[in-house]
C-alpha positions in Angstrom: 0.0 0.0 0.0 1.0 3.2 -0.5 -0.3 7.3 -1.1 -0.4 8.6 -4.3 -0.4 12.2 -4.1 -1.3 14.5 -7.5 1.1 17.0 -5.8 1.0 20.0 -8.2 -1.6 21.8 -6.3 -2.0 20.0 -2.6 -2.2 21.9 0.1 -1.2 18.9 2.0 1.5 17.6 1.2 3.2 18.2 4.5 0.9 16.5 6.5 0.4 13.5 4.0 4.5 12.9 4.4 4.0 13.2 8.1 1.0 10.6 8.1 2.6 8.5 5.8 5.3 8.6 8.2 3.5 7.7 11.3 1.8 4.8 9.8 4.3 3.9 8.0 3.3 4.0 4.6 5.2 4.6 1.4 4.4 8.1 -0.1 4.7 8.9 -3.8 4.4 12.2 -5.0 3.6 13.1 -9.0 3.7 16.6 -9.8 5.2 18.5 -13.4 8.9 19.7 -14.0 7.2 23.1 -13.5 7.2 22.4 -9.8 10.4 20.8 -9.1 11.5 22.9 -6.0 13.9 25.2 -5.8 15.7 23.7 -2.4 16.5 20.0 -2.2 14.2 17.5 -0.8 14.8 16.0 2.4 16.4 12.4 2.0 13.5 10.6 3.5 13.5 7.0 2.5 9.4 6.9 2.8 9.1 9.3 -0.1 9.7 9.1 -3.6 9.2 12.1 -6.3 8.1 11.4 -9.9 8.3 14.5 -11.8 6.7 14.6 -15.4 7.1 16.8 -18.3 4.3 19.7 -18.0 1.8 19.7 -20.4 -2.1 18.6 -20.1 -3.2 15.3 -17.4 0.6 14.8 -17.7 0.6 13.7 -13.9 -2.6 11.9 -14.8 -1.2 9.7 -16.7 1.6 8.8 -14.6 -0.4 8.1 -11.7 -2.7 6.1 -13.8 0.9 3.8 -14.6 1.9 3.8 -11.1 -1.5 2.6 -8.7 -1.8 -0.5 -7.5 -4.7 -2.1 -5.6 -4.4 -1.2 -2.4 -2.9 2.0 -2.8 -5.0 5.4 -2.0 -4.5 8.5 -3.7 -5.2 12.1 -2.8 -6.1 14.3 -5.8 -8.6 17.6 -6.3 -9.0 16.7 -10.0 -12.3 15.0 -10.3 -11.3 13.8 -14.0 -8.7 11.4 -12.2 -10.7 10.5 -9.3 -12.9 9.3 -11.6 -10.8 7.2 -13.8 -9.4 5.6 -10.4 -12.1 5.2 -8.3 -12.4 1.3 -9.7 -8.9 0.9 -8.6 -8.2 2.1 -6.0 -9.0 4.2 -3.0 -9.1 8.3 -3.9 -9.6 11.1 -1.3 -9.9 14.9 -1.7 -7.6 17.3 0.3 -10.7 18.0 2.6 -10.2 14.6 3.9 -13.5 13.5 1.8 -13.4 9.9 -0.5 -14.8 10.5 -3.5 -17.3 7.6 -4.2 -20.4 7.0 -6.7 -22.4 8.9 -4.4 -21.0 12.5 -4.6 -18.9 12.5 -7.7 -22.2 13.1 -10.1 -22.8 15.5 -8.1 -19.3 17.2 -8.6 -19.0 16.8 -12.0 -22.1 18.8 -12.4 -20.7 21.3 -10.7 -17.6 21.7 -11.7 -19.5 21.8 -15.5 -22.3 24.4 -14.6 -19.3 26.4 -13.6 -17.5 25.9 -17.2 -20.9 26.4 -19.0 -21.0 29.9 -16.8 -17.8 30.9 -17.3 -17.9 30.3 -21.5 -21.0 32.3 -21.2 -18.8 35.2 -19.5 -20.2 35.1 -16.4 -17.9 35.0 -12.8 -18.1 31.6 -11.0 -16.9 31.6 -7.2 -14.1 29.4 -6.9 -13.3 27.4 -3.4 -12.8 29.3 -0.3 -8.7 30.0 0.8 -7.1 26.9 2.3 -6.7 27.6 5.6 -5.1 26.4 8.9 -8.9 25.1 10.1 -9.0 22.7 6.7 -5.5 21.5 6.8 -6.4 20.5 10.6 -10.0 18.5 8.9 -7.9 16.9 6.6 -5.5 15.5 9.2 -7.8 14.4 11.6 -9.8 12.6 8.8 -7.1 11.1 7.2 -5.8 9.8 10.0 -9.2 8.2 10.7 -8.9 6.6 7.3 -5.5 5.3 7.4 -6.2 3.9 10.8 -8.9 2.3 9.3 -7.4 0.9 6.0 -4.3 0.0 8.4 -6.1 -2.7 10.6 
């Protein structure tokens, strides 16, 4: 087992690593080139970075190579949650699974929101990530790797 993270726009990154850490689970981070930071990453043997040329579902595709059943994967793009909810486990940075239940509904969404922004009109994006959320998402994840973990 291990996280999959679509790392090129998680807020949580931090506390993934940490989790992963405590629970000892192997953490795999995808994210484009256009990323790659500008100070070294720490030499953390639980971690492993996969860096992909930018470009369009680029990390998509190379999280799509890389799951294995049993792995989870933490991603805000509903387009991959979608093509790996068969597979495997797949978990929004709020700490939510996305499932059959609510991804209908979130696809709708997110395409009312396109349709209203072709037609010109301003769509409210999500609220600022803040200290509150990043706290939700830990305690929730941690539920759900102590779960998956027994």
């Amino acid at each position: 087992m291990r996280i999959l993270v679509d790392a090129d726009a998680c807020p949580v990154k931090n506390e993934i690593i940490e989790l992963g850490q405590m629970f000892n689970i192997f953490v795999v981070m995808v994210t484009s080139i256009d990323h790659y930071p500008s100070t070294k990453e720490g030499d953390n043997k639980g971690i492993k970075y996969y860096y992909v040329d930018p470009g369009n579902d680029a990390v998509d595709y190379k999280i799509v190579a890389l799951a294995s059943p049993g792995d989870i994967l933490v991603t805000q793009d509903y387009g991959l949650a979608v093509l790996m909810m068969d597979k495997i486990r797949v978990f929004h940075h709020s700490g939510e699974e996305y499932t059959e239940h609510n991804i209908n509904r979130l696809l709708e969404q997110r395409h009312h929101s396109q349709i209203m922004r072709k037609a010109g009109k301003h769509t409210k994006g999500p609220s600022k990530f803040t200290k509150d959320h990043r706290q939700i998402f830990y305690k929730r994840f941690t539920l759900i790797l102590k779960e998956i973990k027994q």
